[in-house]
KEVEXPA-323707 format. One record per residue: x, y, z of N, C-alpha, C in turn. Coordinates in Angstrom, 1 decimal. Example, Ala and Ser with C-alpha at 12.3 -4.5 7.8 and 13.67 -1.06 7.14 Angstrom:
REM residues 2
13.2  -5.7  7.8  12.3  -4.5  7.8  13.2  -3.3  7.8
12.8  -2.2  7.1  13.7  -1.1  7.1  12.9  0.0  7.9
This chain:
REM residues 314
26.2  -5.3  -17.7  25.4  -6.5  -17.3  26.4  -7.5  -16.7
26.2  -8.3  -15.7  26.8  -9.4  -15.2  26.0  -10.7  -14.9
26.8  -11.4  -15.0  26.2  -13.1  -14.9  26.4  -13.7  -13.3
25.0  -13.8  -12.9  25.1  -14.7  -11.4  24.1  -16.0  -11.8
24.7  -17.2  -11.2  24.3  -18.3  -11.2  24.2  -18.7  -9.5
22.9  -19.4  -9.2  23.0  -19.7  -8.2  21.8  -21.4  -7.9
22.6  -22.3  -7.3  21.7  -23.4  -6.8  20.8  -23.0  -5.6
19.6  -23.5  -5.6  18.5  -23.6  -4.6  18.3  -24.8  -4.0
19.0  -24.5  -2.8  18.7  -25.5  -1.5  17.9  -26.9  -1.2
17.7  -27.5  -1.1  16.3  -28.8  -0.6  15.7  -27.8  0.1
16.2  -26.9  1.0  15.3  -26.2  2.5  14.7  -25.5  1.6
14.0  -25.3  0.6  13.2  -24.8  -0.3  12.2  -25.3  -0.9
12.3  -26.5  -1.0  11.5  -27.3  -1.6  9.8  -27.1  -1.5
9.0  -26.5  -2.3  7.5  -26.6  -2.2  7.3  -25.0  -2.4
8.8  -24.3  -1.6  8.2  -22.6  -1.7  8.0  -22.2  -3.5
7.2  -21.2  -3.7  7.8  -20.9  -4.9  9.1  -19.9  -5.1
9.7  -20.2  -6.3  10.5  -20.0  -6.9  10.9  -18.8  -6.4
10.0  -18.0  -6.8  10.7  -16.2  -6.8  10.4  -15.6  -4.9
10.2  -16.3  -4.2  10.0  -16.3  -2.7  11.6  -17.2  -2.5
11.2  -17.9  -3.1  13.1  -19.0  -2.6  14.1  -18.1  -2.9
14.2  -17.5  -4.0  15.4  -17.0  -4.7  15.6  -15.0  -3.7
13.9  -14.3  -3.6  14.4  -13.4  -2.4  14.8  -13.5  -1.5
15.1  -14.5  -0.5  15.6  -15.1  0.6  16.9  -15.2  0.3
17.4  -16.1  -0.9  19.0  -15.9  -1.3  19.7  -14.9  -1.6
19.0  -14.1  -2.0  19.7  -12.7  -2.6  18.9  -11.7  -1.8
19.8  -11.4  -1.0  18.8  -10.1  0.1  19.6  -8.8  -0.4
20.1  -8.7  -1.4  20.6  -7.0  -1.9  19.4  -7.1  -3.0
18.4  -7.4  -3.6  17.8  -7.7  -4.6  16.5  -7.5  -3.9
15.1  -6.8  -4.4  14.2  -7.0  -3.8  13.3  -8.4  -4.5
11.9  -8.5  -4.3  11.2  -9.3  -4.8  10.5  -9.2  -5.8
10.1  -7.9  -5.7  9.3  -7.2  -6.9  10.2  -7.1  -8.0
12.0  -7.1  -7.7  13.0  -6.6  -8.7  13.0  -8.3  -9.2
13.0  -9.5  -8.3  13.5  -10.8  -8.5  12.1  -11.2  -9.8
10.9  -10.6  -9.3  9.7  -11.3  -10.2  9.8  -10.4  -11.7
10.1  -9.6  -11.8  10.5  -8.7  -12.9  11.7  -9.4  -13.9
12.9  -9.8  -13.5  13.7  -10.3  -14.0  13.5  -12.0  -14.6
12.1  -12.5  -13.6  11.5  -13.8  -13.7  11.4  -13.9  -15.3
9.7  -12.7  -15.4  8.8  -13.0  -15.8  9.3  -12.2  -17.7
10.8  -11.4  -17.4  11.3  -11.0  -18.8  12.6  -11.4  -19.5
12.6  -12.7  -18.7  13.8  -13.6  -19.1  14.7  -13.5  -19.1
15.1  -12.6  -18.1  16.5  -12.5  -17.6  17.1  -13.5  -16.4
15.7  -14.7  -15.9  16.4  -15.4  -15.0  16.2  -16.6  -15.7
17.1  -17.9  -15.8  16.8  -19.3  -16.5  16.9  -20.5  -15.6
16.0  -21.1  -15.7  16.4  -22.4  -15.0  16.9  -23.3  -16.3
18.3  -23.8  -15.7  18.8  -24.8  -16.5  18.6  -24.4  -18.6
18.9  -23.2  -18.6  18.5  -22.3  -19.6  17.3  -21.9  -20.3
16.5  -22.2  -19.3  14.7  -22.2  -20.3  14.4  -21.2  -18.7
13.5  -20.5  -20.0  12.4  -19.6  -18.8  11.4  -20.1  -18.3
11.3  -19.4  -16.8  10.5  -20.0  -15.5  9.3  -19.1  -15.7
7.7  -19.6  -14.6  7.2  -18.6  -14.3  7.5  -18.1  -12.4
7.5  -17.4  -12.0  7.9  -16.7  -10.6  7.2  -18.0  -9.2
5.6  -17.9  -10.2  4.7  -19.0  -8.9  5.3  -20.8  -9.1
6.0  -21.0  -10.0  6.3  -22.6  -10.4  7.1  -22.9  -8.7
6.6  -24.0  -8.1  7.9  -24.5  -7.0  8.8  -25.1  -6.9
9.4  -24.5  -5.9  11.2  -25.2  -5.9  11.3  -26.7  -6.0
11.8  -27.4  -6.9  12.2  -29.0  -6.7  13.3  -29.4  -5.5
14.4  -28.2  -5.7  15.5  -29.0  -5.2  17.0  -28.8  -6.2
17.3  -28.0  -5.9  19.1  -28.4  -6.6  18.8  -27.5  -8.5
17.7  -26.8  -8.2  17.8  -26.0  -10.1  19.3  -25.0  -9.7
19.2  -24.9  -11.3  20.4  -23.8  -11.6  19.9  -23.0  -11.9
20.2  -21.5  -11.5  19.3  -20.2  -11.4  20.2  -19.4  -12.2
20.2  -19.2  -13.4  20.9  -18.2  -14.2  20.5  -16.7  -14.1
21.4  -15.7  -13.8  20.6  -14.5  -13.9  21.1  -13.5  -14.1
20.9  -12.9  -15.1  21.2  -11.6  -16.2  21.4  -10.4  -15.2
21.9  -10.0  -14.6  21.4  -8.5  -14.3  22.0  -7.2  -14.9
21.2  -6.4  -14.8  21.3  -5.2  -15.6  21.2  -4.1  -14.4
22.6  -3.5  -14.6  22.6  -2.4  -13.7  22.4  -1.2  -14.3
21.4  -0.4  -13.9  20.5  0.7  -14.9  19.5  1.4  -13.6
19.5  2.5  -14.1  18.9  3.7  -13.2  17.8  3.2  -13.5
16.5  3.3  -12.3  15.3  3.3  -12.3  14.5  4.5  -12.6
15.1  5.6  -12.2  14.3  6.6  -12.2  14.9  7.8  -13.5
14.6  8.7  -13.8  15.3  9.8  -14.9  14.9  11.0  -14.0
14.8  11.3  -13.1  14.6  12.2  -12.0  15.8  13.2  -11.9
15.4  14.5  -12.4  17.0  15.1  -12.2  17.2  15.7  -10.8
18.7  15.5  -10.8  19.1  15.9  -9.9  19.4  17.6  -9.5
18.9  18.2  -8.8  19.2  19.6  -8.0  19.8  19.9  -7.0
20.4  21.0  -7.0  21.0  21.3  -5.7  20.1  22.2  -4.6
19.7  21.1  -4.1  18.2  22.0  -3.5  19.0  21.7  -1.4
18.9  22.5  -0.9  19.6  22.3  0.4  18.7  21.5  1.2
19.5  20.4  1.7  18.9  19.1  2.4  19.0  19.6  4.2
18.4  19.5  5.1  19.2  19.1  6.6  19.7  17.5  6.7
20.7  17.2  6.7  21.2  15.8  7.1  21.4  15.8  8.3
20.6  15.5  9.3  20.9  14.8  10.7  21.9  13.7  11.1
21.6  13.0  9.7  22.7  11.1  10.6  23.0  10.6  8.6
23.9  10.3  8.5  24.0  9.5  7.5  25.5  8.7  7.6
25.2  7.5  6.8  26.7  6.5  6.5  26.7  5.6  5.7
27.4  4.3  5.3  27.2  4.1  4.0  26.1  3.1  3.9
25.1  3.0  4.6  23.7  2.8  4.5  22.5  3.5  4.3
22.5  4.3  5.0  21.4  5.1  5.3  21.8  6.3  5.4
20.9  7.5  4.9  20.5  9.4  5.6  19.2  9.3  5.9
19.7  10.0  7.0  18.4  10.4  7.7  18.1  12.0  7.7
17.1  12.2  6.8  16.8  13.9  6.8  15.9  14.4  7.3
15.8  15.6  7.9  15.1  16.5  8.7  14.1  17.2  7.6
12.8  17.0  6.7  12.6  17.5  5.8  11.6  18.3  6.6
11.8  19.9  5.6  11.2  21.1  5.8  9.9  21.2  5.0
9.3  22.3  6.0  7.4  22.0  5.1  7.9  22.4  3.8
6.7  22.8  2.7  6.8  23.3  1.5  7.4  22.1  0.6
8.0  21.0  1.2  8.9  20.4  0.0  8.4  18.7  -0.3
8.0  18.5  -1.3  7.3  17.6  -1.8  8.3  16.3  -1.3
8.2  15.0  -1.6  9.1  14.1  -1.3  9.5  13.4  -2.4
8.8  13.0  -3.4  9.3  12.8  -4.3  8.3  13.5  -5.5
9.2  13.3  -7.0  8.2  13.9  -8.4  6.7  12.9  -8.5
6.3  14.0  -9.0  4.7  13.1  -9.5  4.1  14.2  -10.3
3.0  14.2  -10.8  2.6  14.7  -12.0  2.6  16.5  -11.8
2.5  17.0  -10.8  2.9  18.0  -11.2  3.7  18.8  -9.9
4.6  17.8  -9.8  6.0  18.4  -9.3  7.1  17.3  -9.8
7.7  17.6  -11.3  8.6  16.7  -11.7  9.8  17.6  -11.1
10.1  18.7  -9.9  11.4  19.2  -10.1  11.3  19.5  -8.7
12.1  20.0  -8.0  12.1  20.8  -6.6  11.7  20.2  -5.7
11.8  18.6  -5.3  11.4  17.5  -4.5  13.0  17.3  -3.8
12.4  16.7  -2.5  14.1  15.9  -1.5  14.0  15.0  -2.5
13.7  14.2  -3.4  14.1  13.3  -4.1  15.2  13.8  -5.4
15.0  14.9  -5.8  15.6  15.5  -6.6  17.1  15.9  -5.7
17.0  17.1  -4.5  17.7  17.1  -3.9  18.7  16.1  -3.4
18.4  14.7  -2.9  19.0  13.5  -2.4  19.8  13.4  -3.7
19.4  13.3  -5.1  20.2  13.0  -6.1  21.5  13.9  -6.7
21.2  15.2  -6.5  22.5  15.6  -6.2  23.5  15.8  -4.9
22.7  15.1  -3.8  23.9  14.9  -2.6  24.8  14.0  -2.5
24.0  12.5  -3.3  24.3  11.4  -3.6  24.1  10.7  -4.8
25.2  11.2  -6.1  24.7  10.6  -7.5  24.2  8.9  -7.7
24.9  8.4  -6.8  25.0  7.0  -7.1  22.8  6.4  -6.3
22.3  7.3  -5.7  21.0  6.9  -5.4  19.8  6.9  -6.7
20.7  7.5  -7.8  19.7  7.2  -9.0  20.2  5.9  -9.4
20.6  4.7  -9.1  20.3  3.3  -9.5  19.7  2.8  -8.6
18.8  3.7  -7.1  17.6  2.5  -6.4  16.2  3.2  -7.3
15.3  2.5  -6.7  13.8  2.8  -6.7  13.9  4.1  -5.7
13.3  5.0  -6.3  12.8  6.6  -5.3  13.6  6.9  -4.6
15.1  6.7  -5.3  15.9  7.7  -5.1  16.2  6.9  -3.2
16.1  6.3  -3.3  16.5  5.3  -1.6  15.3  5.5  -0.9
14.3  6.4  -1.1  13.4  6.9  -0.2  12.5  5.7  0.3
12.4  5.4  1.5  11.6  4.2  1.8  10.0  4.4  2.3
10.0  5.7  2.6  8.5  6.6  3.0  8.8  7.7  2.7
7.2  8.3  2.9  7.4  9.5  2.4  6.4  10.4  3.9
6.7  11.7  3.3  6.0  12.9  4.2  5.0  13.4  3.5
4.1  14.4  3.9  3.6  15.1  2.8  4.2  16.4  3.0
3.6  17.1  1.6  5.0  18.1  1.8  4.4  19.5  2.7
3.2  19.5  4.0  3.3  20.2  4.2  3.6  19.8  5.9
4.7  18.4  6.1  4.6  17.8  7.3  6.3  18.2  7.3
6.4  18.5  8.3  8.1  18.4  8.3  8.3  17.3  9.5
9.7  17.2  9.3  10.4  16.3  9.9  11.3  14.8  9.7
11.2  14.1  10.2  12.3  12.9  10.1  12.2  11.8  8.9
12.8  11.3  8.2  12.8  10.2  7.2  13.9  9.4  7.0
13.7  8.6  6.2  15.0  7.8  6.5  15.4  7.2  5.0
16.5  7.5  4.7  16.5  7.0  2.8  17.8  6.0  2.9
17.6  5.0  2.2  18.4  3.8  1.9  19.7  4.1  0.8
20.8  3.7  1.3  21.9  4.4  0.0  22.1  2.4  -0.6
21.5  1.4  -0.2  21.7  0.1  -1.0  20.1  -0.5  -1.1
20.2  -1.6  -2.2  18.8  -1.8  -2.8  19.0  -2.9  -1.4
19.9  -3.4  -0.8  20.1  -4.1  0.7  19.2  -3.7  1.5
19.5  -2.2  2.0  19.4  -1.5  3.0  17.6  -0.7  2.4
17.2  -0.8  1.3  15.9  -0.3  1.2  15.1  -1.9  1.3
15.4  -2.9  1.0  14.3  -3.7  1.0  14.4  -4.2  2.8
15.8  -4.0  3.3  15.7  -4.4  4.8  14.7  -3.4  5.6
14.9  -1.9  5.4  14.0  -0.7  5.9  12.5  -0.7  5.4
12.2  -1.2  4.3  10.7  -1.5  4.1  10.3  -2.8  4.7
11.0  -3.8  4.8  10.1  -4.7  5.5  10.2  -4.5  7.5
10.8  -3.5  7.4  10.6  -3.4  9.0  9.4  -2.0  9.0
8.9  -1.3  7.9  8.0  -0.8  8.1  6.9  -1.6  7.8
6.6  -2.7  7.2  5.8  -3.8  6.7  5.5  -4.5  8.2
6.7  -4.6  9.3  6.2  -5.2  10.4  6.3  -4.4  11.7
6.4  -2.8  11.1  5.8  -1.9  12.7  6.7  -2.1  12.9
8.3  -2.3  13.0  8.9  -2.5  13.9  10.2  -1.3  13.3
9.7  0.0  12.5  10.1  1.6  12.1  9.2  1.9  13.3
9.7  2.7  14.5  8.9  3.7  15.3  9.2  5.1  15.0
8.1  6.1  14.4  8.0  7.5  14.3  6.6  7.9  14.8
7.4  8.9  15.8  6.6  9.4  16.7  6.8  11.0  16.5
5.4  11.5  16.0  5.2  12.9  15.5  4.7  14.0  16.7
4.8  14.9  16.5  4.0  16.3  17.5  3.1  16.9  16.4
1.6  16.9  17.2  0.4  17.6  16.1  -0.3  18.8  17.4
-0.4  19.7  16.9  -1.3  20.6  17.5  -3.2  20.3  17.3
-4.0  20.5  17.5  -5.4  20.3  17.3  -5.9  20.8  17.9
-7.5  21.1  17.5  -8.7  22.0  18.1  -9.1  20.9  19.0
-9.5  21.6  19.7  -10.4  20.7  20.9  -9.3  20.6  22.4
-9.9  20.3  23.2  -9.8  20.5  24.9  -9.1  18.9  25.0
-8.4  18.4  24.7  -8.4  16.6  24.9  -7.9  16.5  26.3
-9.6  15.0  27.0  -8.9  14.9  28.6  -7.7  13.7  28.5
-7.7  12.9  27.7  -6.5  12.2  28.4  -6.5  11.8  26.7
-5.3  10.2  26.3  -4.4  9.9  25.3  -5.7  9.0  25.4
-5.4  8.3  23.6  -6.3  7.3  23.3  -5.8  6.4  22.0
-6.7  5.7  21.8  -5.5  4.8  20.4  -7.4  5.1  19.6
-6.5  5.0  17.8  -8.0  5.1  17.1  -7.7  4.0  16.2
-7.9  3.2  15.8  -8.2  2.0  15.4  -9.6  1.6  14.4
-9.0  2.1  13.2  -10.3  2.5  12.1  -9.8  2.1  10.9
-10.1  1.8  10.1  -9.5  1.2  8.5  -9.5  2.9  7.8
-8.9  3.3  7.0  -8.8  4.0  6.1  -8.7  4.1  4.7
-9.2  4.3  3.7  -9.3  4.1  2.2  -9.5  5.6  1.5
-9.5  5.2  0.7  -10.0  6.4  -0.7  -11.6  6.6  -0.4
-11.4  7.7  -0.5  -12.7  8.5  -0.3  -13.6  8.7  -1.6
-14.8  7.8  -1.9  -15.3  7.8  -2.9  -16.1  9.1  -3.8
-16.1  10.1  -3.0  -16.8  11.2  -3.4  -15.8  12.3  -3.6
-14.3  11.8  -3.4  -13.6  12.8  -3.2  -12.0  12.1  -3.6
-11.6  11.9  -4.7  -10.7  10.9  -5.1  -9.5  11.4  -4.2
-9.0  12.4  -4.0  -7.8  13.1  -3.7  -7.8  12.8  -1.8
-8.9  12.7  -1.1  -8.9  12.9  0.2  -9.1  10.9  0.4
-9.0  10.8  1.9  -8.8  9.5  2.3  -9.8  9.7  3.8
-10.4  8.6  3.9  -11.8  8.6  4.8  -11.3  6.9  5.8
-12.4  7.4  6.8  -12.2  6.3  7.3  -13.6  5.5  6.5
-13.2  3.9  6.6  -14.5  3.5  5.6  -13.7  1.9  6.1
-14.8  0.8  6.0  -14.7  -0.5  6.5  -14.3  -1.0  5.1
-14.5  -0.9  4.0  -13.6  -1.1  3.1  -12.1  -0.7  2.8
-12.0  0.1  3.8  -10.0  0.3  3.5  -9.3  -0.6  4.7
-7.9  -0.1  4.4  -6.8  -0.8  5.1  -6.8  -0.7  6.6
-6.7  -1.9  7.1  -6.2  -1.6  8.8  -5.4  -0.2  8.8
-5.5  0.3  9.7  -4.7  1.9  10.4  -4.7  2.0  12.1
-3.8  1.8  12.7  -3.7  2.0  14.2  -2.7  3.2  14.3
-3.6  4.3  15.0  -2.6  5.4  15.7  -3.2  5.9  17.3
-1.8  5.4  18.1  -2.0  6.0  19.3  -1.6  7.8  19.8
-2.2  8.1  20.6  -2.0  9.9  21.0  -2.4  9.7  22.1
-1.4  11.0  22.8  -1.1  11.3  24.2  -0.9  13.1  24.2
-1.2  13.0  25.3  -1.5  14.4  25.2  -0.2  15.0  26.2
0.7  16.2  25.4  1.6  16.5  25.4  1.3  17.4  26.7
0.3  19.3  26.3  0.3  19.7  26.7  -1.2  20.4  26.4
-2.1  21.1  27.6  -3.5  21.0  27.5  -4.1  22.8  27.4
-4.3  23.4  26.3  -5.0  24.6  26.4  -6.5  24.6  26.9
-6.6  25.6  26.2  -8.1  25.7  26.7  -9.2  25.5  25.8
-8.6  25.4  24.3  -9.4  25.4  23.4  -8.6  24.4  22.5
-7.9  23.9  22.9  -6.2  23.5  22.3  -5.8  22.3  22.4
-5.1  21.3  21.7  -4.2  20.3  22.7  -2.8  20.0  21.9
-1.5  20.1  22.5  -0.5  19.7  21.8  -0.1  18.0  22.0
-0.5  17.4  21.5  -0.4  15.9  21.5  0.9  15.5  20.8
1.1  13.7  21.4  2.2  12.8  20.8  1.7  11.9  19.9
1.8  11.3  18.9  1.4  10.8  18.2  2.3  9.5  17.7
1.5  8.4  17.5  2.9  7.3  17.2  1.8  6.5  16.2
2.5  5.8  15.1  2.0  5.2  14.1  2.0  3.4  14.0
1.2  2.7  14.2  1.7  1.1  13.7  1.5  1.3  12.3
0.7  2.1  11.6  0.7  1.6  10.2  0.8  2.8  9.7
1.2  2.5  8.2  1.8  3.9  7.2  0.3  4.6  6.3
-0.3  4.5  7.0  -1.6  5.2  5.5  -1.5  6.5  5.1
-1.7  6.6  4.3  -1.8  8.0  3.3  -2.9  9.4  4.2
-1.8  10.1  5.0  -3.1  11.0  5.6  -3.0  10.8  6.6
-2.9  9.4  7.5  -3.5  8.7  8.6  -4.0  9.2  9.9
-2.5  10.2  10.1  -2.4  10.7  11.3  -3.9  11.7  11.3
-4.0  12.9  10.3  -4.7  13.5  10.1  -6.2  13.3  9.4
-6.9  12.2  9.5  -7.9  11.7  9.1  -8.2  10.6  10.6
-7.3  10.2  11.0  -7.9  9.6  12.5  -8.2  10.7  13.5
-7.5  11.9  13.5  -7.8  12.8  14.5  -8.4  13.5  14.6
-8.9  13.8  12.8  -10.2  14.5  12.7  -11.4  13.4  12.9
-11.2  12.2  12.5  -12.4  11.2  12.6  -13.0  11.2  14.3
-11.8  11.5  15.1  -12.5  11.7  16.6  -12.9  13.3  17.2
-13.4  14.1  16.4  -13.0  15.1  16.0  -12.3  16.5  17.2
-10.6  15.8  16.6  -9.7  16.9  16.9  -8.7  17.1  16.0
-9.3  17.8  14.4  -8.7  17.5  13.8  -7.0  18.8  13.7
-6.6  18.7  12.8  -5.1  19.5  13.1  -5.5  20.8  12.9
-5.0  21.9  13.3  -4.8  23.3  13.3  -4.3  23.7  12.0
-5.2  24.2  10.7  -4.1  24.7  9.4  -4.6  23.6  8.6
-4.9  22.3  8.3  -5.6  21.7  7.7  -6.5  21.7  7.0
-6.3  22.1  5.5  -7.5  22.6  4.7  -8.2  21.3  4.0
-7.7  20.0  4.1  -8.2  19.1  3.9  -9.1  18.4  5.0
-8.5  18.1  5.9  -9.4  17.2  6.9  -9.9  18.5  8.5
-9.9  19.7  8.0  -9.8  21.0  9.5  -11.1  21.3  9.3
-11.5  21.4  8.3  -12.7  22.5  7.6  -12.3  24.3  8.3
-13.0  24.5  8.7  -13.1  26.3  9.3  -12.4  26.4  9.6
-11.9  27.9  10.3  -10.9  28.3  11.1  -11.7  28.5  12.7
-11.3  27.2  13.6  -12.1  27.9  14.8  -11.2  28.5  15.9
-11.9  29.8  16.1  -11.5  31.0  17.1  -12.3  30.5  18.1
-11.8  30.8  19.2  -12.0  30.5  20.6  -13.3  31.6  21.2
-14.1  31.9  21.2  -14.6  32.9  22.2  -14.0  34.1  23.0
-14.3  34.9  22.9  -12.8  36.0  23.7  -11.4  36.0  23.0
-11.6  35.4  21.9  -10.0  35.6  21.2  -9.2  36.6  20.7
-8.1  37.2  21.5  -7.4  38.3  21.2  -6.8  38.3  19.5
-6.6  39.6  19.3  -6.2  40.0  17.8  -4.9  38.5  17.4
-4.2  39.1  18.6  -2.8  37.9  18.1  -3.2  36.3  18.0
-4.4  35.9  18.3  -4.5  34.0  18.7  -5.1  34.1  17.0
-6.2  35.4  16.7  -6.6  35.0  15.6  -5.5  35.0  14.6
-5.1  36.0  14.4  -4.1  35.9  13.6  -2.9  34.9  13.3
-2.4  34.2  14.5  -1.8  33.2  14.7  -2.7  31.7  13.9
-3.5  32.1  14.2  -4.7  30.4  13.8  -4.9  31.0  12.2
-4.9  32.1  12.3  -5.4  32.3  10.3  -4.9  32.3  9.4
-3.4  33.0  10.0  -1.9  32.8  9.1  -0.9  31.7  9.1
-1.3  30.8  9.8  -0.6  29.3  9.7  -0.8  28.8  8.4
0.0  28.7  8.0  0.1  28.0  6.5  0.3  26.7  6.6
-0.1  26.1  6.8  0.4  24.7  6.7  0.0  23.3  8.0
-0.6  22.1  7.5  -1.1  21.5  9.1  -0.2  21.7  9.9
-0.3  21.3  11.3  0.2  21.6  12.2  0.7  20.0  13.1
2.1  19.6  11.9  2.3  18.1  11.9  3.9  18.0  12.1
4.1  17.5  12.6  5.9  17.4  12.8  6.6  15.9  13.4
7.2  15.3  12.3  7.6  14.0  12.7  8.8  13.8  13.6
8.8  14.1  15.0  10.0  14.7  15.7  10.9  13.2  15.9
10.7  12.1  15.8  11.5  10.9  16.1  11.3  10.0  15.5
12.1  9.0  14.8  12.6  8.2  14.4  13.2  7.4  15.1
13.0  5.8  15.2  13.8  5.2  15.9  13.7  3.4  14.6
14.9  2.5  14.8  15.1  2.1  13.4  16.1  1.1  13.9
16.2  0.4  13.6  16.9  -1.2  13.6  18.1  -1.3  12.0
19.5  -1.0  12.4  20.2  -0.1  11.5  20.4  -1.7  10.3
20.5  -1.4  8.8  20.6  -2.2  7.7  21.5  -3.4  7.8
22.8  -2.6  8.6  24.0  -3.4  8.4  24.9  -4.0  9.5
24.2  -3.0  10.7  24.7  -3.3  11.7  23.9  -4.3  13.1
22.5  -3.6  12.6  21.4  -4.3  13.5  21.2  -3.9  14.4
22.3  -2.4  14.4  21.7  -1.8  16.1  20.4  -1.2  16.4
19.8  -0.7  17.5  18.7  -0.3  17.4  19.2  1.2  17.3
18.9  2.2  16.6  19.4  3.8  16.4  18.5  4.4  16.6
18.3  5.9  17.2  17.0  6.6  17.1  17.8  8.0  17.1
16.9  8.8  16.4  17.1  10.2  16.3  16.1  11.2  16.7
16.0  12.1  16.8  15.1  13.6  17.3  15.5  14.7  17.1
14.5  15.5  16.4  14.4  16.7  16.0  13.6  17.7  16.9
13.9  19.0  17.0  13.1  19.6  17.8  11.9  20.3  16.9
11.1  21.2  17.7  9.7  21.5  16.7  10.1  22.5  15.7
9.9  22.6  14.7  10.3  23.6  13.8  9.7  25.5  14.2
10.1  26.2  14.1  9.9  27.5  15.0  8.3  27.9  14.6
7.6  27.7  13.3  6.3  27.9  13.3  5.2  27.3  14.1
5.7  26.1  14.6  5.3  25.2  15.3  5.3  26.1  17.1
6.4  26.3  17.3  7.0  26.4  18.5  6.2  28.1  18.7
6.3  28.9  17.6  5.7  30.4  17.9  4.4  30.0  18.3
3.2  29.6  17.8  2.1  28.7  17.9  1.7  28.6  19.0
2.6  27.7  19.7  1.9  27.1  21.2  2.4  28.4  22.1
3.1  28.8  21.9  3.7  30.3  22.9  2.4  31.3  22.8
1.9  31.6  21.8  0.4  32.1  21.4  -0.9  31.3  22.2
-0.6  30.2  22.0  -1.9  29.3  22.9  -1.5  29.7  24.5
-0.5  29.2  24.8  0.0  29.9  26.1  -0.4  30.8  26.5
-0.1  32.5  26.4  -0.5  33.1  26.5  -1.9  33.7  26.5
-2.7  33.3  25.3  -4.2  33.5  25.5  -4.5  32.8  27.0
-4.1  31.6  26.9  -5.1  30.9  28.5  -4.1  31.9  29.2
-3.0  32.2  29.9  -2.7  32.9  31.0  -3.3  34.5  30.8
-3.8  35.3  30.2  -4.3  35.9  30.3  -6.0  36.0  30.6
């Protein structure tokens, strides 16, 4: 445990407390600062505060902190791709099959477990540095925080759209040109597990452009303003072109008319949606540069459209 004391400004005056004190302490998040408020590890002038009281002017901010692992997540040696890392940030290339972080019934064999034995010191953030997540049958790009600095600076630039990831999705349907879908998304009330478009959920903006055009097919670009659960794959079925391999938002398997033995097979034996987060681009923790990275399509992906190919040229 260590002892920080710190005075709050006049230029504060009227904010509340636990908003004034995030601002002074940017290694510290908000949620971590109202936590330490509200269990008396922070004192004004030795008596406990509430988080919402406002700033006067010139308090003395006593504060306990306890440096202590958030998570009990064990660590495995599970093989990572690291594309970019330093002593802020990794950026990993995550492969389908692999969950992102533990939850009720995957407490083991997650990148989060993995991250923790590449990096022991990431079991004293929240999720293991992880600032987003994938689902685990999406591969590609992410970005994990190695300081509680560098994760609250990387979450509030996904808070203001200003994280650009830009994914490759394959989909049914003929698409004539790019379009943006602009639909709220929520919990699906008939179906707790799935996520619907519904005027009771959250704003969701995703734009798509169309990469490359089959005949029954389209390989599109995909770019996110907001992070919803699903998103990509619940807006593109909502206009209906939904992903290739999606047993959640695809329903059937549709074969084309005239469909050779290999297109079916190719469309039946896909395991997995047909989703790939090929870039990342990111405004760096410490440095402030703007960084971007890219991955190419993972080979189930890439055999795929060589199959789509082929059916139309024949």
């Amino acid at each position: 445990m260590s002892l920080l004391s710190v005075i709050i400004p006049n230029r504060f005056i009227g904010q509340r407390i636990d908003a004034a004190m995030a601002q002074m302490l940017p290694n510290y998040s908000r949620v971590k600062i109202t936590y330490w408020i509200k269990s008396g590890d922070a004192l004004i002038h030795h008596k406990t505060f509430k988080p919402k009281e406002k700033v006067l002017g010139g308090e003395v901010i006593t504060l306990s902190i306890k440096i202590e692992k958030t998570n009990a997540w064990l660590a495995q040696d599970i093989v990572i791709d690291v594309v970019y890392e330093d002593e802020a940030i990794i950026i990993v290339n995550k492969p389908v099959n692999l969950v992102t972080h533990p939850g009720v019934s995957n407490w083991t064999g997650t990148l989060a477990n993995a991250l923790l034995h590449y990096d022991s010191s990431l079991a004293n953030l929240d999720r293991a540095g992880i600032v987003h997540r994938l689902d685990k049958n999406t591969s590609g790009l992410m970005v994990v925080a190695r300081s509680e600095y560098a994760q609250k600076y990387l979450t509030r630039q996904l808070q203001t759209h200003s994280i650009s990831r830009e994914y490759s999705a394959i989909v049914y349907g003929h698409m004539i040109s790019g379009g943006t879908v602009d639909k709220p998304i929520g919990r699906d009330p008939k179906d707790r597990i799935r996520q619907t478009v519904t005027e009771s959920g959250k704003d969701a903006l995703t734009h798509y452009r169309v990469i490359e055009r089959f005949a029954h097919h389209t390989h599109v670009k995909v770019m996110l303003e907001t992070g919803r659960t699903h998103q990509i794959r619940v807006h593109l079925s909502f206009i209906g072109h939904p992903l290739i391999a999606d047993p959640m938002y695809g329903g059937k398997i549709r074969f084309p008319k005239k469909a050779d033995k290999q297109l079916k097979n190719s469309l039946k034996n896909f395991n997995r949606q047909t989703l790939h987060a090929k870039k990342l681009t990111l405004i760096h923790p410490t440095s402030t540069e703007l960084m971007s990275w890219k991955v190419p399509l993972p080979q189930d992906m890439q055999d795929l459209l060589q199959v789509l190919a082929k059916f139309d040229a024949n």
